[in-house]
PDB file of N, CA, C, O and CB in Angstrom:
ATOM      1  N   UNK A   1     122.814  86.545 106.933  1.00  0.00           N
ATOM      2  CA  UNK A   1     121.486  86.755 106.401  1.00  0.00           C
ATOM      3  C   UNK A   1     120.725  85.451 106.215  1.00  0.00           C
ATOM      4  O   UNK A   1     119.546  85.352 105.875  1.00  0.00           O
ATOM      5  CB  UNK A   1     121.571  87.487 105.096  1.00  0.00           C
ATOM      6  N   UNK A   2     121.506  84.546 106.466  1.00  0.00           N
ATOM      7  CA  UNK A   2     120.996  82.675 105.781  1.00  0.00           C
ATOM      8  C   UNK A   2     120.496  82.584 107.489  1.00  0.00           C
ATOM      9  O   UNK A   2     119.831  81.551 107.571  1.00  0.00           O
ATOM     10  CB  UNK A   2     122.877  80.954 104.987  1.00  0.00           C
ATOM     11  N   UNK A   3     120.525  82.878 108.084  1.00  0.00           N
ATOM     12  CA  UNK A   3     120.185  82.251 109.459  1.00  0.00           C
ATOM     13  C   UNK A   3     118.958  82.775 109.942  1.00  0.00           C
ATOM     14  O   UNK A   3     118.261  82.316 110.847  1.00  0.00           O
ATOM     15  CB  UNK A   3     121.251  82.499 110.530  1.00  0.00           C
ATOM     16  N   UNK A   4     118.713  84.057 109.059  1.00  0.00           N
ATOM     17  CA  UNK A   4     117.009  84.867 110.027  1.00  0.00           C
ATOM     18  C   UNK A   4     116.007  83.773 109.510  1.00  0.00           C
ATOM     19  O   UNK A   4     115.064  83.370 110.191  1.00  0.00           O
ATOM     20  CB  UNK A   4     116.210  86.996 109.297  1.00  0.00           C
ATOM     21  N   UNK A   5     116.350  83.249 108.011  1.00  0.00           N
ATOM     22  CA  UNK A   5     114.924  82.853 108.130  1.00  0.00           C
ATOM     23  C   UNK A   5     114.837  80.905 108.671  1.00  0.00           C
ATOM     24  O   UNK A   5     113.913  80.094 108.727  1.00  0.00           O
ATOM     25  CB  UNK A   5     114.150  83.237 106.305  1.00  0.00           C
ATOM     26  N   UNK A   6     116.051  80.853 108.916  1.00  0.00           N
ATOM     27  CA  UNK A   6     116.355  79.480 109.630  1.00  0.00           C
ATOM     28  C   UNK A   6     115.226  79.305 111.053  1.00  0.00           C
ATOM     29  O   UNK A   6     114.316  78.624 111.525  1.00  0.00           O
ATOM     30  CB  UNK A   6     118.204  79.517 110.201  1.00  0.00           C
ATOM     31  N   UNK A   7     116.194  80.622 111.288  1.00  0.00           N
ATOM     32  CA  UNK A   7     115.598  80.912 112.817  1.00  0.00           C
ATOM     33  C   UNK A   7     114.043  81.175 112.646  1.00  0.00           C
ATOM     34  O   UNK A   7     113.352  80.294 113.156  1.00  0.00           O
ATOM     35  CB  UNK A   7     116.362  82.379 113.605  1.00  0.00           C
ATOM     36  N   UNK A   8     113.540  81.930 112.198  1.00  0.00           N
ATOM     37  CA  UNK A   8     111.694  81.815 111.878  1.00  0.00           C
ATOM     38  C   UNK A   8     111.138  80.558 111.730  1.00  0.00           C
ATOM     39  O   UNK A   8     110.211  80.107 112.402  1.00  0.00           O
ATOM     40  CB  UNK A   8     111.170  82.485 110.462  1.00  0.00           C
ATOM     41  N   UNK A   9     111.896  79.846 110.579  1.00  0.00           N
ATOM     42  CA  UNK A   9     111.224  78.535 110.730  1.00  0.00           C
ATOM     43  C   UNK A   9     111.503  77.767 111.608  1.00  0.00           C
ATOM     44  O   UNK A   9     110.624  76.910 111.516  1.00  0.00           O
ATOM     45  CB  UNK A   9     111.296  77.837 109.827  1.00  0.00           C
ATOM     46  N   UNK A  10     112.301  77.431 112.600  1.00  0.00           N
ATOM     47  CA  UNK A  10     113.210  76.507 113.275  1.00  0.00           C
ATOM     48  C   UNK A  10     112.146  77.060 114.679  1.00  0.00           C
ATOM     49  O   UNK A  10     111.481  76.216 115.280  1.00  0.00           O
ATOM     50  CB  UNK A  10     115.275  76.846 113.181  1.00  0.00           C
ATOM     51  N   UNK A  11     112.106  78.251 115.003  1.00  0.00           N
ATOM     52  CA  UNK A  11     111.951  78.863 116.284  1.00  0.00           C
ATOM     53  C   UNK A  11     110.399  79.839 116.525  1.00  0.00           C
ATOM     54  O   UNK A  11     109.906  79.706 117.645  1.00  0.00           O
ATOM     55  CB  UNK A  11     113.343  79.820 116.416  1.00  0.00           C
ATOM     56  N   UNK A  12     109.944  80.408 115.930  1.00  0.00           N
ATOM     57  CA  UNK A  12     109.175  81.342 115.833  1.00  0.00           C
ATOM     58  C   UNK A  12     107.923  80.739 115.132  1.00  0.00           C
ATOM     59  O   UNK A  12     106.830  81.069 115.594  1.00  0.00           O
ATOM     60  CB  UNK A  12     109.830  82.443 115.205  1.00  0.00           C
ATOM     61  N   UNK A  13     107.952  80.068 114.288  1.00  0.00           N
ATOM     62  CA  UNK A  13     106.711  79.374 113.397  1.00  0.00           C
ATOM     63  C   UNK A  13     106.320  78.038 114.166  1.00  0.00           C
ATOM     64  O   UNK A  13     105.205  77.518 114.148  1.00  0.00           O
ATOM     65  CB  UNK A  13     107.220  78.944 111.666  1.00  0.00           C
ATOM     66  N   UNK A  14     107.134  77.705 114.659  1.00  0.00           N
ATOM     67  CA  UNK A  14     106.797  76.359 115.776  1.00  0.00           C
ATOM     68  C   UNK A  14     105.962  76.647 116.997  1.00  0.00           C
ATOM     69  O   UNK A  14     104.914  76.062 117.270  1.00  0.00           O
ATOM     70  CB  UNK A  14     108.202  75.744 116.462  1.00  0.00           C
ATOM     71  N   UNK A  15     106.646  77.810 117.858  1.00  0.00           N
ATOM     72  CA  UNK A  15     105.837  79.189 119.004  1.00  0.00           C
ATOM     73  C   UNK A  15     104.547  79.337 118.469  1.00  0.00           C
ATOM     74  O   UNK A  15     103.580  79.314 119.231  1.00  0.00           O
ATOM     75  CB  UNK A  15     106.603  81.005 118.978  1.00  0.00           C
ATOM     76  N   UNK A  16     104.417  79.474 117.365  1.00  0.00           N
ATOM     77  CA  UNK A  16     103.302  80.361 117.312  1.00  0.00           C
ATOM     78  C   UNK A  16     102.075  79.476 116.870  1.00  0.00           C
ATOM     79  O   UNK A  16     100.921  79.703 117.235  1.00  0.00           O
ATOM     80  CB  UNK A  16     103.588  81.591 116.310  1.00  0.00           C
ATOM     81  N   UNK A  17     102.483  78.366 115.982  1.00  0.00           N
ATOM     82  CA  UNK A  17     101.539  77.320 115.885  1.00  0.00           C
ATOM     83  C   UNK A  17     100.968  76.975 117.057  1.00  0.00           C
ATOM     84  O   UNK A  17      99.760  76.977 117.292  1.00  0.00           O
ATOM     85  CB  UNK A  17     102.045  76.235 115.356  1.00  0.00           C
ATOM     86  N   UNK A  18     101.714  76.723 117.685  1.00  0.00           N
ATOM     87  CA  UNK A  18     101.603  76.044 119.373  1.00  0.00           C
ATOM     88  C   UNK A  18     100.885  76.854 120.404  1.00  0.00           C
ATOM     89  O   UNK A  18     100.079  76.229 121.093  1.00  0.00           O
ATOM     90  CB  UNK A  18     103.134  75.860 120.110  1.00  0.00           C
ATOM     91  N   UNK A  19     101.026  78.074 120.625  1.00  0.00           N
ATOM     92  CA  UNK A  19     100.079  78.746 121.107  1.00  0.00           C
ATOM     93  C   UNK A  19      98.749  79.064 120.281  1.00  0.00           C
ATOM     94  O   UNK A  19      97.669  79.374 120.785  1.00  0.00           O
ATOM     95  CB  UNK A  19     100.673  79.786 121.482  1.00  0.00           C
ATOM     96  N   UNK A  20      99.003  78.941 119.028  1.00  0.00           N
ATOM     97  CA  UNK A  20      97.589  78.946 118.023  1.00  0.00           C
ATOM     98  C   UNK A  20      96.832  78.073 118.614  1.00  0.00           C
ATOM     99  O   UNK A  20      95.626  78.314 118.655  1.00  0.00           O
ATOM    100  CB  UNK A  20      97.706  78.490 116.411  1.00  0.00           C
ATOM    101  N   UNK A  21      97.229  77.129 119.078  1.00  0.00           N
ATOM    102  CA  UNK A  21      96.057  76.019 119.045  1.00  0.00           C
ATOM    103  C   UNK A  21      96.075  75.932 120.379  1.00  0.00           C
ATOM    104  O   UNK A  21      95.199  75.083 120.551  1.00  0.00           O
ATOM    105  CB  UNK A  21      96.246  74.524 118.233  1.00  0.00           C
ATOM    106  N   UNK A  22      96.570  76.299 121.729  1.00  0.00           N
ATOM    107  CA  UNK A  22      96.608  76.106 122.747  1.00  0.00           C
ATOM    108  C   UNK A  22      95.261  77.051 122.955  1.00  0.00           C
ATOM    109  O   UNK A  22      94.304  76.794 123.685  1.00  0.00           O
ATOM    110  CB  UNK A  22      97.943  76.289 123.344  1.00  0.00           C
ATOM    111  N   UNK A  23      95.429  78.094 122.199  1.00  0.00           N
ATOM    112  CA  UNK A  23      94.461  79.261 122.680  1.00  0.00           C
ATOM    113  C   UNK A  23      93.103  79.100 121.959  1.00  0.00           C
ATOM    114  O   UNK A  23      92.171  79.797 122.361  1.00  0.00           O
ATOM    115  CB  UNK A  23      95.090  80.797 122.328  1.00  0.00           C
ATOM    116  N   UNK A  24      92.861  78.061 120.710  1.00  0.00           N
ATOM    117  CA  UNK A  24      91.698  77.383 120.125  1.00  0.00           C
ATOM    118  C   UNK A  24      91.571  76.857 121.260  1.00  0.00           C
ATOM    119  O   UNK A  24      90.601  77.238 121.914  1.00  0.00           O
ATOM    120  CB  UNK A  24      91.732  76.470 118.873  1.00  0.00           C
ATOM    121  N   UNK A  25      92.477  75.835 121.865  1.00  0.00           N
ATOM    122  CA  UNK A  25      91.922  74.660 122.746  1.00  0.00           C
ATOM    123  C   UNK A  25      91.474  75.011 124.007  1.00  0.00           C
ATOM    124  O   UNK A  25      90.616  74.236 124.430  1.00  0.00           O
ATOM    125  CB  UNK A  25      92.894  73.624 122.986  1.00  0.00           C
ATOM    126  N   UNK A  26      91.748  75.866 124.705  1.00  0.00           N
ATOM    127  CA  UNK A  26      91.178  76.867 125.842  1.00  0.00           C
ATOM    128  C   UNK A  26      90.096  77.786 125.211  1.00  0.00           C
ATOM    129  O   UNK A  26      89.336  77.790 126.180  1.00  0.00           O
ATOM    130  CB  UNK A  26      92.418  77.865 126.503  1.00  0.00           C
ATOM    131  N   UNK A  27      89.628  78.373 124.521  1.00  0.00           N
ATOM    132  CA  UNK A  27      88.358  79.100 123.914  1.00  0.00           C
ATOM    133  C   UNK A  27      87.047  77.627 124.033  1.00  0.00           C
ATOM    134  O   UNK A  27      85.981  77.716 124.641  1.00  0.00           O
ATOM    135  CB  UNK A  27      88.817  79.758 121.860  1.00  0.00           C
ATOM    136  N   UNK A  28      87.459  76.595 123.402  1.00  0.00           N
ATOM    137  CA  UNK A  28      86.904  75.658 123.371  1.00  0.00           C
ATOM    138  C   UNK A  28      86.358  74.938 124.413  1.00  0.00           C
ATOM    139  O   UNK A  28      85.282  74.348 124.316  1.00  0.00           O
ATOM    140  CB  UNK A  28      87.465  75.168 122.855  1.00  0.00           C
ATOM    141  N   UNK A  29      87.190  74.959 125.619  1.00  0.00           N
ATOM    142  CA  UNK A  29      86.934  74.335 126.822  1.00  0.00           C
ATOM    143  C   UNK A  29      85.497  75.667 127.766  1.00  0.00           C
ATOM    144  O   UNK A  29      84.638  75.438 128.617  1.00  0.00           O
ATOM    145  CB  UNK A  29      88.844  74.127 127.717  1.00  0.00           C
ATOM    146  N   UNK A  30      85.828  76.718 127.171  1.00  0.00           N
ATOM    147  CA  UNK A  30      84.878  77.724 128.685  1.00  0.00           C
ATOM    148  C   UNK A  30      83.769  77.447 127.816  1.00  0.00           C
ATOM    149  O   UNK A  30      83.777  77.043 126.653  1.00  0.00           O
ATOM    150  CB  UNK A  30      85.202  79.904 129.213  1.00  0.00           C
ATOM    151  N   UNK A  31      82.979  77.684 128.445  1.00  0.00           N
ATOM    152  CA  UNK A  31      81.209  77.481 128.404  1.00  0.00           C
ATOM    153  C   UNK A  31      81.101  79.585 128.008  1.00  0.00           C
ATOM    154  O   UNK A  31      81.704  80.607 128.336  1.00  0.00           O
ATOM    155  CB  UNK A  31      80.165  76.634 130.780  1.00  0.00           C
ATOM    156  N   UNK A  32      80.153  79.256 127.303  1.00  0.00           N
ATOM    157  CA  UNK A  32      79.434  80.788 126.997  1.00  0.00           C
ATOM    158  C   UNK A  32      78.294  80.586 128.245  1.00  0.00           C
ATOM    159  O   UNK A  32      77.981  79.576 128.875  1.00  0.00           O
ATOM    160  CB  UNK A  32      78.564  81.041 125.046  1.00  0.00           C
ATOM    161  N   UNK A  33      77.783  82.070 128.328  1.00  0.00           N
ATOM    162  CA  UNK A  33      76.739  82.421 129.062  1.00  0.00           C
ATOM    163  C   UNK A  33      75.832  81.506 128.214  1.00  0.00           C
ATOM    164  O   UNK A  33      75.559  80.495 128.861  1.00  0.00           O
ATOM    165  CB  UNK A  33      76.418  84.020 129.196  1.00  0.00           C
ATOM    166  N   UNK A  34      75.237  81.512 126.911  1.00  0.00           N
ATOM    167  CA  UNK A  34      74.478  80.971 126.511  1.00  0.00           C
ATOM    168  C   UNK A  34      74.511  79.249 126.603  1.00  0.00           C
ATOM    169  O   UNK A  34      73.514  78.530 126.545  1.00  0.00           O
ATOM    170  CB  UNK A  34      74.460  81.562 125.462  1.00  0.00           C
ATOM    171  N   UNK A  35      75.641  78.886 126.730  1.00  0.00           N
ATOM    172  CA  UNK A  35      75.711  77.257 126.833  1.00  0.00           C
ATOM    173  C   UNK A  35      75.591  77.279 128.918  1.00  0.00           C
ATOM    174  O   UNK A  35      74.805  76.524 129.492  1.00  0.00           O
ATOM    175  CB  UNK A  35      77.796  76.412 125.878  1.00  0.00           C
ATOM    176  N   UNK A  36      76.149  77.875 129.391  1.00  0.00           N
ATOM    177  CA  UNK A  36      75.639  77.854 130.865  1.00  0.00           C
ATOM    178  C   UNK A  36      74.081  77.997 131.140  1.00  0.00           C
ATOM    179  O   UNK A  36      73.557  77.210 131.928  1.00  0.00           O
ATOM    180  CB  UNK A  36      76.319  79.021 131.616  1.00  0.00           C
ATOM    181  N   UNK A  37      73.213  79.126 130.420  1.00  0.00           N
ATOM    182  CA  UNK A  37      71.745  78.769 130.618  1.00  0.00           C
ATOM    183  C   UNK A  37      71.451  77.226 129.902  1.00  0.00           C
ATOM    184  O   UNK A  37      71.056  76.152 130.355  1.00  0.00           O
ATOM    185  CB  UNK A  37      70.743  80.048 129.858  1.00  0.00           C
ATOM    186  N   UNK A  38      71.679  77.495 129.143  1.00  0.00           N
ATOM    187  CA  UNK A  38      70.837  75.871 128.630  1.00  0.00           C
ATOM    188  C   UNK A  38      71.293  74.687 129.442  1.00  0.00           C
ATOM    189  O   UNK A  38      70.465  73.812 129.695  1.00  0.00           O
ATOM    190  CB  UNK A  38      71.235  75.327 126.888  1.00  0.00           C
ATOM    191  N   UNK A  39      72.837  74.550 129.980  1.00  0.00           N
ATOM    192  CA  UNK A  39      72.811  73.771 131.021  1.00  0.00           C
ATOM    193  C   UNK A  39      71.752  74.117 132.436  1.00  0.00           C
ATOM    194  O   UNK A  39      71.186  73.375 133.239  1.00  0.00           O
ATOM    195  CB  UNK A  39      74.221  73.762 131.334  1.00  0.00           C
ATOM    196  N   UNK A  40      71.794  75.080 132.333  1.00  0.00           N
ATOM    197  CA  UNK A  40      70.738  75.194 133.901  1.00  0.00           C
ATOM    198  C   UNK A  40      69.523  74.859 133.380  1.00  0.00           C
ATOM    199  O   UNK A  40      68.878  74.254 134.237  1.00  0.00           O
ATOM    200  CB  UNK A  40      70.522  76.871 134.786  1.00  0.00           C
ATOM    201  N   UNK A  41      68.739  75.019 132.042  1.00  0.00           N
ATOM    202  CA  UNK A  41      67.304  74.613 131.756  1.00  0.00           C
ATOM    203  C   UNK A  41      67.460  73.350 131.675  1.00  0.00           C
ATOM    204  O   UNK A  41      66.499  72.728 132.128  1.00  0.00           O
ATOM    205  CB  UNK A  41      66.596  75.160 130.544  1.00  0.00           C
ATOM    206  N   UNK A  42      68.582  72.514 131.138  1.00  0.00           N
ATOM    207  CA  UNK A  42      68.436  70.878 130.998  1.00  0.00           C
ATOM    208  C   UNK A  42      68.370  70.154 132.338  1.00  0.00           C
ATOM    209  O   UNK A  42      67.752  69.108 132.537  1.00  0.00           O
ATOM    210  CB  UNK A  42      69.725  70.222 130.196  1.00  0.00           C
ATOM    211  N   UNK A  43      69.215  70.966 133.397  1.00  0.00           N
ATOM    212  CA  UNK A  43      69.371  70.431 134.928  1.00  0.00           C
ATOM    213  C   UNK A  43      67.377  71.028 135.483  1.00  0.00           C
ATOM    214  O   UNK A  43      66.477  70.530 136.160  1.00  0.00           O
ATOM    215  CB  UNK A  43      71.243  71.636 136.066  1.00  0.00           C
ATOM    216  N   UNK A  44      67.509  71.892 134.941  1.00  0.00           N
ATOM    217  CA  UNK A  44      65.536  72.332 135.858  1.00  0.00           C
ATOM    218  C   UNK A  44      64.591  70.909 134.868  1.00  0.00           C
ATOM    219  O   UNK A  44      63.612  70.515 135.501  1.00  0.00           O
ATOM    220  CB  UNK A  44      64.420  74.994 135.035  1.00  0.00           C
ATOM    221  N   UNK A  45      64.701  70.529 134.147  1.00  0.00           N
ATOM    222  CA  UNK A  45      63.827  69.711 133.320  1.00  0.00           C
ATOM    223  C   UNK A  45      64.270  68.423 133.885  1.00  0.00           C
ATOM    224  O   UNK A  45      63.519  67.506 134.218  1.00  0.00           O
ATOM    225  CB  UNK A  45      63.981  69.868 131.678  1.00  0.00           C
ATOM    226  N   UNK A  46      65.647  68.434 133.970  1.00  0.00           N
ATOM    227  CA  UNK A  46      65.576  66.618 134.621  1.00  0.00           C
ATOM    228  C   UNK A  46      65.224  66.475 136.344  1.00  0.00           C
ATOM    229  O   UNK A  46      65.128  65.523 137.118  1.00  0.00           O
ATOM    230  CB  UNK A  46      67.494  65.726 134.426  1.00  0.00           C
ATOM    231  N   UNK A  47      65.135  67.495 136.426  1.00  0.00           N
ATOM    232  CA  UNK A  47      64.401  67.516 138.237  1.00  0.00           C
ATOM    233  C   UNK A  47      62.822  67.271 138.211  1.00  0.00           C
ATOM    234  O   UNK A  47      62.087  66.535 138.869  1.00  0.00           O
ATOM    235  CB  UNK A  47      64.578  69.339 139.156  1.00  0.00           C
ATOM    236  N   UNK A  48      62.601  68.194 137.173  1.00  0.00           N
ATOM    237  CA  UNK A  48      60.694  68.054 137.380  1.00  0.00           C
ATOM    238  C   UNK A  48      60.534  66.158 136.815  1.00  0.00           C
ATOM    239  O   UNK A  48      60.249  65.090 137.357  1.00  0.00           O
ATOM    240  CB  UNK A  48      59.422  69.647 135.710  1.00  0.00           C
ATOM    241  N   UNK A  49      60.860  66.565 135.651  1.00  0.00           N
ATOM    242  CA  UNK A  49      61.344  65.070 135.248  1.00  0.00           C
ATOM    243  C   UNK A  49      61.348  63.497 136.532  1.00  0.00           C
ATOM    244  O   UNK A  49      60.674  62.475 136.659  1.00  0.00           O
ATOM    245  CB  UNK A  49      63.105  65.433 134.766  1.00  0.00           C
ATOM    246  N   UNK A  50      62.298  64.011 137.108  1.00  0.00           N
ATOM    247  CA  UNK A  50      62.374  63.396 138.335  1.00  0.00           C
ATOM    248  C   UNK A  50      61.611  63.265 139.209  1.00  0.00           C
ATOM    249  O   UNK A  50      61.274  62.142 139.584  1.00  0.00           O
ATOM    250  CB  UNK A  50      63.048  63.702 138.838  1.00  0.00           C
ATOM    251  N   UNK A  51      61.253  64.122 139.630  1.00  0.00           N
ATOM    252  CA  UNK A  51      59.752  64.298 140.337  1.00  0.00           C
ATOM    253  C   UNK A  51      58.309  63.458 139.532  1.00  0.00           C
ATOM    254  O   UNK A  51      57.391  62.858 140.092  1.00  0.00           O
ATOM    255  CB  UNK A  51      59.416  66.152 140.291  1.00  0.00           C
ATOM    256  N   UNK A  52      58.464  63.616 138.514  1.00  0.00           N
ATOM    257  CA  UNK A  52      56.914  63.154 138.213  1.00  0.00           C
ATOM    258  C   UNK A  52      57.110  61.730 138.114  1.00  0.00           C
ATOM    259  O   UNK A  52      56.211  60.897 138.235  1.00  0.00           O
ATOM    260  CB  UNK A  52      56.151  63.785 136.757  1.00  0.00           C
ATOM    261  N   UNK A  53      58.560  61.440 137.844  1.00  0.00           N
ATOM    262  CA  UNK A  53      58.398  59.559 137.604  1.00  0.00           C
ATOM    263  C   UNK A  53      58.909  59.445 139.211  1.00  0.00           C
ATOM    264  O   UNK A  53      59.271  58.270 139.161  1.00  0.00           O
ATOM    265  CB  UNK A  53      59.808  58.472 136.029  1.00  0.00           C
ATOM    266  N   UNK A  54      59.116  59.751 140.245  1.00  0.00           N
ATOM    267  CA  UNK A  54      58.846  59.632 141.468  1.00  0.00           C
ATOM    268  C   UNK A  54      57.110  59.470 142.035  1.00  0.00           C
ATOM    269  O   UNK A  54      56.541  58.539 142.605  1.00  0.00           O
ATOM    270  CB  UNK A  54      59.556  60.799 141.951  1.00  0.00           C
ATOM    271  N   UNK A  55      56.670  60.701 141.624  1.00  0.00           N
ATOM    272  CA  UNK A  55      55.150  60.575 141.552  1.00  0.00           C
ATOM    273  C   UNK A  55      54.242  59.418 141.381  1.00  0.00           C
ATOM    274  O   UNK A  55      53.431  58.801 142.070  1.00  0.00           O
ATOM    275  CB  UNK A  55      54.814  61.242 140.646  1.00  0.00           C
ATOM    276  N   UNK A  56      54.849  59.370 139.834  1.00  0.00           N
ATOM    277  CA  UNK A  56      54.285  58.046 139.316  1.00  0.00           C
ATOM    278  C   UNK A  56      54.430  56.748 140.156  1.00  0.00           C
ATOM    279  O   UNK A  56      53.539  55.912 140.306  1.00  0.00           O
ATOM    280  CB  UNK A  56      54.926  57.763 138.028  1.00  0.00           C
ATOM    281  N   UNK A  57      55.532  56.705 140.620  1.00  0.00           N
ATOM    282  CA  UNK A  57      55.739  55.245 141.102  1.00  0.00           C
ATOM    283  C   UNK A  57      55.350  55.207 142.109  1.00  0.00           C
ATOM    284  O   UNK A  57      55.274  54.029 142.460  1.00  0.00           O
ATOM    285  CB  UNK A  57      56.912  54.667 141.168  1.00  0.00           C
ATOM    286  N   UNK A  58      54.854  56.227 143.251  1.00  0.00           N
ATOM    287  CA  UNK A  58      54.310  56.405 144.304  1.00  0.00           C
ATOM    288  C   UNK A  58      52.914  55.969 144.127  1.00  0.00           C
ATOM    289  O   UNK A  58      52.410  55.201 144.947  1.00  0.00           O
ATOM    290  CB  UNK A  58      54.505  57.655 144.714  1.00  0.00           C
ATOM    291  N   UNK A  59      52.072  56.531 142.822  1.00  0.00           N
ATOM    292  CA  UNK A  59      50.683  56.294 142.816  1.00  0.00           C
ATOM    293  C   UNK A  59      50.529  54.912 142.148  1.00  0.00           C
ATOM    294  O   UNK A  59      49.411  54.401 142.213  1.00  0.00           O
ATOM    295  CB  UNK A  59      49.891  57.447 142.075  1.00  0.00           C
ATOM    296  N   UNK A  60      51.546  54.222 141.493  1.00  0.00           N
ATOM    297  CA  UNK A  60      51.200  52.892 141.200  1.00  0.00           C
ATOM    298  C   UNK A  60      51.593  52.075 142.194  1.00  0.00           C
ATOM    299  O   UNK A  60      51.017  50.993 142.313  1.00  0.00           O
ATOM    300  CB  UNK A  60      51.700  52.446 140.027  1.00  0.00           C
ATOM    301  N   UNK A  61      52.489  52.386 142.956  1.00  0.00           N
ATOM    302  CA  UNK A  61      52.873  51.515 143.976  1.00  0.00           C
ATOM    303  C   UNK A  61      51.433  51.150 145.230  1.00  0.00           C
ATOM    304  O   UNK A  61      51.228  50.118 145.869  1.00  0.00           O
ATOM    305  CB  UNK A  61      54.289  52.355 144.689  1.00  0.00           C
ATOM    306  N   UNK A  62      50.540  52.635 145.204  1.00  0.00           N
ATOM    307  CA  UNK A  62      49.211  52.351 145.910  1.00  0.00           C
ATOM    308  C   UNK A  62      48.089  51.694 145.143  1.00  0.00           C
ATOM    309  O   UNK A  62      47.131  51.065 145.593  1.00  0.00           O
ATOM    310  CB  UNK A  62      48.666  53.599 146.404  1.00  0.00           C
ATOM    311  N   UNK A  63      48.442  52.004 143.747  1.00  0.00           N
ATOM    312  CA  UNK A  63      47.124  50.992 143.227  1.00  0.00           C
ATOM    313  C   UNK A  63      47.398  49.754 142.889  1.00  0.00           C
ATOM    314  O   UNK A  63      46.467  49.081 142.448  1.00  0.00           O
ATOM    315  CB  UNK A  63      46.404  51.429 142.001  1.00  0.00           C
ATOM    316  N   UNK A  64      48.502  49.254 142.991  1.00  0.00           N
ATOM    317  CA  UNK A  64      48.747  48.195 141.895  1.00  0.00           C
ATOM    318  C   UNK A  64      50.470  47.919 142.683  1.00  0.00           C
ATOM    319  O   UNK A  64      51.457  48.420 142.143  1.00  0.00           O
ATOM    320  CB  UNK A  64      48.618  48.956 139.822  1.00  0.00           C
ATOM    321  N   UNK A  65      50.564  47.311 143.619  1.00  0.00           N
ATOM    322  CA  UNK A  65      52.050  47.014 144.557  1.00  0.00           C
ATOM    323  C   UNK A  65      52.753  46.142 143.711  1.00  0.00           C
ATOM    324  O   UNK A  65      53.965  46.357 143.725  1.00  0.00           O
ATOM    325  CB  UNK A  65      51.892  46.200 146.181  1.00  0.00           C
ATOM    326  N   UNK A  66      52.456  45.400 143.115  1.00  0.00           N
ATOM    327  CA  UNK A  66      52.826  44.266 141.727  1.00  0.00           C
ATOM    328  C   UNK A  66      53.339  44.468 140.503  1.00  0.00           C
ATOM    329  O   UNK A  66      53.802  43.668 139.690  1.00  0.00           O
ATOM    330  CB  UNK A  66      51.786  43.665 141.217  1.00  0.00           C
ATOM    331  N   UNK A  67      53.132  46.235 140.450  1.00  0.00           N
ATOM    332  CA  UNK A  67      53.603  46.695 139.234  1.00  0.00           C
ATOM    333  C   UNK A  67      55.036  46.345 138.663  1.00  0.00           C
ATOM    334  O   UNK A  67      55.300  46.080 137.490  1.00  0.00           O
ATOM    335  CB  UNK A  67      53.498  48.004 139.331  1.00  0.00           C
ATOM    336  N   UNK A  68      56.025  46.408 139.885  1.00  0.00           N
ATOM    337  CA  UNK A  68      57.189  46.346 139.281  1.00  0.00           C
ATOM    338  C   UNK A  68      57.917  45.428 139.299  1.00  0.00           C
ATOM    339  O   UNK A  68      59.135  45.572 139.400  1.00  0.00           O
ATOM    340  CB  UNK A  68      57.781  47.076 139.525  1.00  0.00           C
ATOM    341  N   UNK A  69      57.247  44.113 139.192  1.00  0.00           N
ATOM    342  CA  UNK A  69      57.458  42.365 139.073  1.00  0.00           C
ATOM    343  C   UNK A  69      56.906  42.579 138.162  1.00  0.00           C
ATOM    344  O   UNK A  69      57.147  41.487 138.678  1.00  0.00           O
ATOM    345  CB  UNK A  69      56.934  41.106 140.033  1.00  0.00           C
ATOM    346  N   UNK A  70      56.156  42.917 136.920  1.00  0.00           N
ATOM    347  CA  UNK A  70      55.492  42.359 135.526  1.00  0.00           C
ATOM    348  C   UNK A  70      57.018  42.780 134.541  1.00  0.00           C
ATOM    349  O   UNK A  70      57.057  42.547 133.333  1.00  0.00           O
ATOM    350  CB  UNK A  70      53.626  43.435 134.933  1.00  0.00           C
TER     351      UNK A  70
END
């Protein structure tokens, strides 16, 4: 009777911690639908983003070729 609860603590409470947190630590790693849109709105904003300071440097580069030596 001295050995069941040996064995729980020794064997079974160690298991189960260990997958406790394996299965926190995998929940943690996947992305929700909701964290996948907001990655796709942060990736659409740094494109336009991109584009307009492309823009920009296109139209200063015609008025003003010197701009990016000051």
């Amino acid at each position: 009777m001295d050995t069941v609860p040996i064995l729980l603590v020794v064997i079974v409470l160690p298991l189960f911690i260990i997958f406790h947190y394996i299965t926190k630590w995998k929940s943690l790693k996947s992305l929700t639908g909701e964290d996948e849109k907001i990655l796709a709105e942060l990736w659409d904003s740094a494109e336009r983003i991109e584009g307009r300071i492309t823009n920009i440097e296109r139209i200063l580069d015609t008025e003003n070729p010197e701009w990016r030596t000051r």
